[in-house]
Phi, psi and omega in degrees: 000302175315316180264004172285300166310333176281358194267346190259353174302289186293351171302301191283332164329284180285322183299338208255322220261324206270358166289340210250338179240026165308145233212160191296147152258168169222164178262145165038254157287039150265330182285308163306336180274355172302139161230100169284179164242350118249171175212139183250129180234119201235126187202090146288042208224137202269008172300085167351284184345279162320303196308299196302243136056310201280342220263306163285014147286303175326327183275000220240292226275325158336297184297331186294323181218077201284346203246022158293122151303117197243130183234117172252146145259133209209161335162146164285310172317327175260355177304298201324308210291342175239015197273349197243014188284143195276330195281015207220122161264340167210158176216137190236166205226129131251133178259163208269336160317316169313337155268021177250350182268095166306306226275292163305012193252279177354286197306332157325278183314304184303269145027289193272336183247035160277339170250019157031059169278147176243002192214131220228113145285096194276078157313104149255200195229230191235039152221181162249138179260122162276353144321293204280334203266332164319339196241314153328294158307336166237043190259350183088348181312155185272309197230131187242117179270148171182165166331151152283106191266032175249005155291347171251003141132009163244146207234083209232273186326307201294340190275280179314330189255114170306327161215146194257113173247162215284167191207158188203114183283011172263086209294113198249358225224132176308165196279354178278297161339305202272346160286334161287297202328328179296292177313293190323309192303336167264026183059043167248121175189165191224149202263348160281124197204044170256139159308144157218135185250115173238107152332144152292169175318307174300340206248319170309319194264341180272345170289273214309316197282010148295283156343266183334298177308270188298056187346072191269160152254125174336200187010021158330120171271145194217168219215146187223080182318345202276157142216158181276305166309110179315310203281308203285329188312133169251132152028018217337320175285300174305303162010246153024256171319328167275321177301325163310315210298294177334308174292296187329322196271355182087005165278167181275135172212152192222125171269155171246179163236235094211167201308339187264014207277332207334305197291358198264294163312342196272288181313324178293313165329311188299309191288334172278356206289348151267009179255329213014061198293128166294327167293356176278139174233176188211102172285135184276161189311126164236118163356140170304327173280305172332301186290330184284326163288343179269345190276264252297332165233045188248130165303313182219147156243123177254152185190143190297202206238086191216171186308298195304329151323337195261308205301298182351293196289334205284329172246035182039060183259131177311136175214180187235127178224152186251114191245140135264260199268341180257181202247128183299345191272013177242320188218032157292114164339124165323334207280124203294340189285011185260103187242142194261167162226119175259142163266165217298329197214184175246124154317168106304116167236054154040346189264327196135156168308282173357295198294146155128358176250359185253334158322009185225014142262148197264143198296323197272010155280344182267352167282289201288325186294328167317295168336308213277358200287103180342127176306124147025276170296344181296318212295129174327126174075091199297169165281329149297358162273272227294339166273004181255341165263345142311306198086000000 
């Protein structure tokens, strides 16, 4: 009860503040017929996933306005995943910590209106951020575009927003999709709706002295035991078993990791830990362009249905991806080298529906579809042309 008033306390709150800054509208073509000379695209929202999913609307808006500075703000976890996109000049990070900072907050701000933007893109997903239009709003923009926000119950958007584009807290759609959809309605789209990742010079060259140091070989298979979602997570012990299987077969094979993974990586490390196979590696933590330059030059991946599943796809690596309780046709990468495997049924589980599906894929249906994944090398453009023009 206490926290329902309090959420309706901050409805009206804020619903009162954003009446108090209402801002011009425009139609449509009048928002396409802008030429700023920025443009601020504000996506807080901390999903790797999403953020990656997101990456051809940022190329929709590129077309839209080639000769706009286009500045994003974003998530400290998803500044990496977007920081080298071509479609971008700059990218700035906020943390929600920051409003517990006066002093980083101040400097933020200043920051963000040193880039004079004047036409301001409110990304959203399937919530709304008072975060995000709060950071729009004080970037200084004349016209601020976002979501419509009274399907999550705030009444923001009619005030602040030069244009309201429709928005569903419901994912109905692939997430690439679902992502576009808002722009396309004001006749902003890009005719590529593929995601794309290119590690920098530097996130390369820090894979390869990784590779050396564990005496990996190109076509390594590699494998991310980890999710941010629990309900999502297969097995530690299954791992394991493919992964031995993979060594058994004479491949190399390299876990990857991430800052949440550790309880996940530890069991599997427990279930290998009497074979101690010399083809198994461990990577140690690495920055997100990184793990994308080491997938880049991974024959296969395997991985649950998590952000790095998005990067995976994003550079094109044959991959595998293990779905449970959510549906690959919302969210399987697009990248044709990406095959999701679900599982066939549900446990009971006492945790929620989410819980009670991964315990029911099998290691040798997860042997075979791996197996069956097109080489590396198969792959648009080989990998041996893209490393002779690495140099």
């Amino acid at each position: 009860m206490a926290g329902t008033m309090t959420r309706r306390f901050k409805q009206h709150l804020v619903a009162a503040v954003a009446r108090l800054w209402r801002r011009p509208r425009l139609t449509a073509g009048q928002l396409r017929a802008l030429a700023p000379r920025g443009v601020l695209i504000v996506k807080q929202h901390n999903q790797m996933g999403d953020m990656v999913c997101a990456i051809p609307a940022l190329r929709a808006l590129r077309g839209a306005y080639p000769e706009g500075r286009m500045v994003l703000v974003t998530s400290p976890v998803n500044g990496a995943v977007v920081s080298h996109d071509p479609n971008l000049d700059a990218v700035m990070t906020f943390s929600q910590r920051m409003w517990r900072r006066p002093w980083a907050l101040l400097r933020f701000v200043r920051e963000l209106r040193a880039h004079d933007c004047e036409l301001a893109f409110i990304l959203g997903s399937v919530s709304f951020s008072v975060t995000s239009a709060v950071i729009a709003l004080a970037s200084g923009a004349r016209w601020i575009v976002g979501p419509d926000s009274r399907p999550y119950g705030w009444d923001i958007s009619g005030h602040l927003f030069a244009v309201e584009l429709p928005a569903s807290p419901h994912l109905d759609r692939h997430a690439v999709a679902h992502n576009l959809a808002p722009l396309q309605a004001v006749g902003i789209d890009t005719g590529d709706r593929l995601p794309r990742f290119d590690p920098d010079a530097a996130e390369r060259a820090r894979a390869a002295s990784v590779m050396a140091e564990l005496g990996l070989r190109d076509g390594f298979w590699s494998l991310h035991p980890g999710a941010g979602k629990r309900q999502n997570v297969w097995r530690a012990d299954r791992f394991a078993a493919v992964a031995a299987k993979a060594a058994a077969a004479g491949r190399q094979v390299l876990i990857l990791h991430g800052p949440a993974d550790g309880p996940y990586l530890q069991r599997l490390l427990a279930a290998l830990a009497p074979a101690e196979d010399p083809n198994i590696r461990v990577a140690p933590d690495l920055e997100v362009g990184v793990c994308a330059a080491l997938l880049q030059r991974s024959d296969r991946f395997l991985c649950n249905d998590t952000g790095i599943m998005h990067v995976a796809g994003a550079v094109g690596t044959p991959t595998l991806a293990l779905f449970g309780p959510t549906d690959p046709r919302l969210w399987k990468p697009p990248a044709p080298q990406v095959v999701a495997l679900r599982s066939p049924r549900r446990s009971a589980d006492d945790r929620g529906d989410e819980f009670g599906w991964m315990q029911n894929i099998a290691v040798e249906d997860v042997w075979r579809a791996w197996t069956s994944l097109p080489s590396g090398d198969d792959r648009g453009g080989s990998l041996a042309n893209e490393r002779s023009q690495r140099g």
